[in-house]
C-alpha positions, 0 to 999 in steps of 0.5 A: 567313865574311861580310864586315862592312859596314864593310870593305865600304864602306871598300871602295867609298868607297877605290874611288869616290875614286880615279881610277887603281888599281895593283894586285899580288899575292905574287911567286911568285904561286898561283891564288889570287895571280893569281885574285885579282889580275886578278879585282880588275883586271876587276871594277875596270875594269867600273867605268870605273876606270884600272887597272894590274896590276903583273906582279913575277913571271913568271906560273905555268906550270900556269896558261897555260891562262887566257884574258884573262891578258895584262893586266899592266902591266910599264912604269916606276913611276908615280903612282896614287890607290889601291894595292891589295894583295892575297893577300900577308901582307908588303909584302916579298912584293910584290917590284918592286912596291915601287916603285909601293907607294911612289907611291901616295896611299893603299894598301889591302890584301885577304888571308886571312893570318893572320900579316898584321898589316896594312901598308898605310893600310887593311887588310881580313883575313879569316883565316877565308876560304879564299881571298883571291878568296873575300873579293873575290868576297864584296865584289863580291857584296854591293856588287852591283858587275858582274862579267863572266865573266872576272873570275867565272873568275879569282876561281873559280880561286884560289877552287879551288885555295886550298881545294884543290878545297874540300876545306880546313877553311877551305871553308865554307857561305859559301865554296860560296855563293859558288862558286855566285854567281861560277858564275852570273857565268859562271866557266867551271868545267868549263874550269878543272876540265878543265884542273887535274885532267883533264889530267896529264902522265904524267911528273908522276905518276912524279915524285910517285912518285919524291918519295913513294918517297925521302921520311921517314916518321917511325916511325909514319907521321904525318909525311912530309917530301920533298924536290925539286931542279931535277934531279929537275924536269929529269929529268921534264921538269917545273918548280916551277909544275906540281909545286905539289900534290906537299906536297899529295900527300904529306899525303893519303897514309893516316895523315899528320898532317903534311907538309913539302916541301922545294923549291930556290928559286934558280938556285945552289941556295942557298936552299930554299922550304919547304912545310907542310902538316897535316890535324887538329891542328898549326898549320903556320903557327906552324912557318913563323914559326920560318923567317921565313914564315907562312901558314895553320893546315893550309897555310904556307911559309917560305924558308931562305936559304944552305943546300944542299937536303939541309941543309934537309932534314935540319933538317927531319927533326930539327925535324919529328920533335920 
């Protein structure tokens, strides 16, 4: 996946031009959210630009362990030349960061969606990326713009953990290229690495083991369907940042094709985030849609408003096993 030399100096023209930049990322924010985000924010700063990171959601618990990550801004609405978007599919995805949008002269916005049609003034999409910290790090790469191993790390992050560890289909020769170039940058990826996968609570393991034991399987094991309330969270003792992978989990398991998850995604548990995820031939992000959500081809989720968890559940059941 390279990036056209159009979108690359529409990019750099957008950036010379503006004197003061705001940027965010989807509320709920991933690694690749906030990889992205405060990658972009550091690359920019590099450059002697004005840069504020607009916080519209509270940062992923699993991810603590970043260094340099208290750069957002969290003040009042103003005014910036550049609004810039990134990894977000809709502008209803950037929460409280509306608000700043709307003040912006001009918007530009940087994802890998392929359910975003393009809401800002420019848009560079890239559906092919596994990552929208791999388009930014392709920008920043063939520009020759500095790139501090800060900015390196975060941009590795999302990198990582949207490709799954470069496990996903979307991980291409491109991709590793550039994981190598932001390693050369300086991204620390033994401390990443240690961090993500080398450092599991035990109590994380038995809830995957309670959600595999009490998910649907379909007759012939192709499609796993789980679910998770804040109950089960609570009881070990963890909450909906640390259980991120658990879909993953699920469609590892030999023989399936496709994977659901089923998550409460409000204090009244009312409204359920759905999770999907496929290994060969389903396109999940069709699925997605059909819920008001979107996403990728193996990766997608949606959220389902007023009903009860095991509602959702069952209509997932129903509507999976078609």
């Amino acid at each position: 996946m390279k990036i056209l030399k159009h979108d690359e100096e529409k990019f750099l023209d957008m950036v010379k031009k503006a004197e003061t930049i705001a940027i965010c990322s989807h509320i709920n924010p991933d690694g690749d959210a906030v990889g992205s985000a405060i990658g972009l924010h550091y690359a920019l700063k590099s450059l002697g630009k004005k840069v504020y990171l607009i916080k519209n959601d509270p940062f992923p618990t699993n991810l603590t362990f970043m260094k340099d990550r208290d750069c957002y801004y969290e003040g009042h609405p103003i005014a910036t030349d550049l609004f810039i978007v990134v990894d977000v599919a809709g502008i209803e995805r950037i929460g409280s960061a509306a608000a700043f949008f709307e003040l912006a002269e001009d918007s530009l916005c940087i994802d890998h969606h392929k359910t975003n049609g393009g809401f800002c003034k420019e848009n560079i999409i890239y559906p092919a990326a596994s990552s929208t910290c791999e388009i930014i790090a392709s920008i920043l790469e063939d520009l020759d713009l500095e790139v501090t191993p800060t900015a390196a790390s975060f941009l590795y992050l999302g990198m990582l953990t949207d490709s799954y560890r470069f496990q996903y289909e979307s991980t291409s020769p491109d991709t590793l290229r550039r994981a190598a170039f932001l390693l050369e940058k300086g991204a620390d990826k033994m401390y990443i690495n240690n961090n993500l996968y080398e450092t599991l609570d035990y109590r994380y393991l038995l809830l995957q083991a309670e959600v595999i034991k009490e998910a649907y399987f379909n007759e012939d094991k192709t499609i796993v369907i789980g679910r998770l309330t804040k109950d089960t969270l609570k009881k070990y003792g963890q909450d909906f940042d640390t259980a991120e992978s658990l879909v993953s989990i699920l469609k590892s398991i030999d023989g399936i094709e496709l994977a659901c998850l089923v998550k409460e995604d409000s204090k009244d548990g009312k409204d359920q985030k759905l999770s999907f995820r496929s290994k060969t031939t389903i396109d999940v992000a069709e699925i997605a849609q059909e819920y008001g959500g979107g996403g990728h081809v193996r990766a997608a989720g949606a959220t389902v408003k007023n009903m009860s968890n095991i509602d959702v559940y069952n209509m997932m059941i129903e509507r999976l096993t078609k």
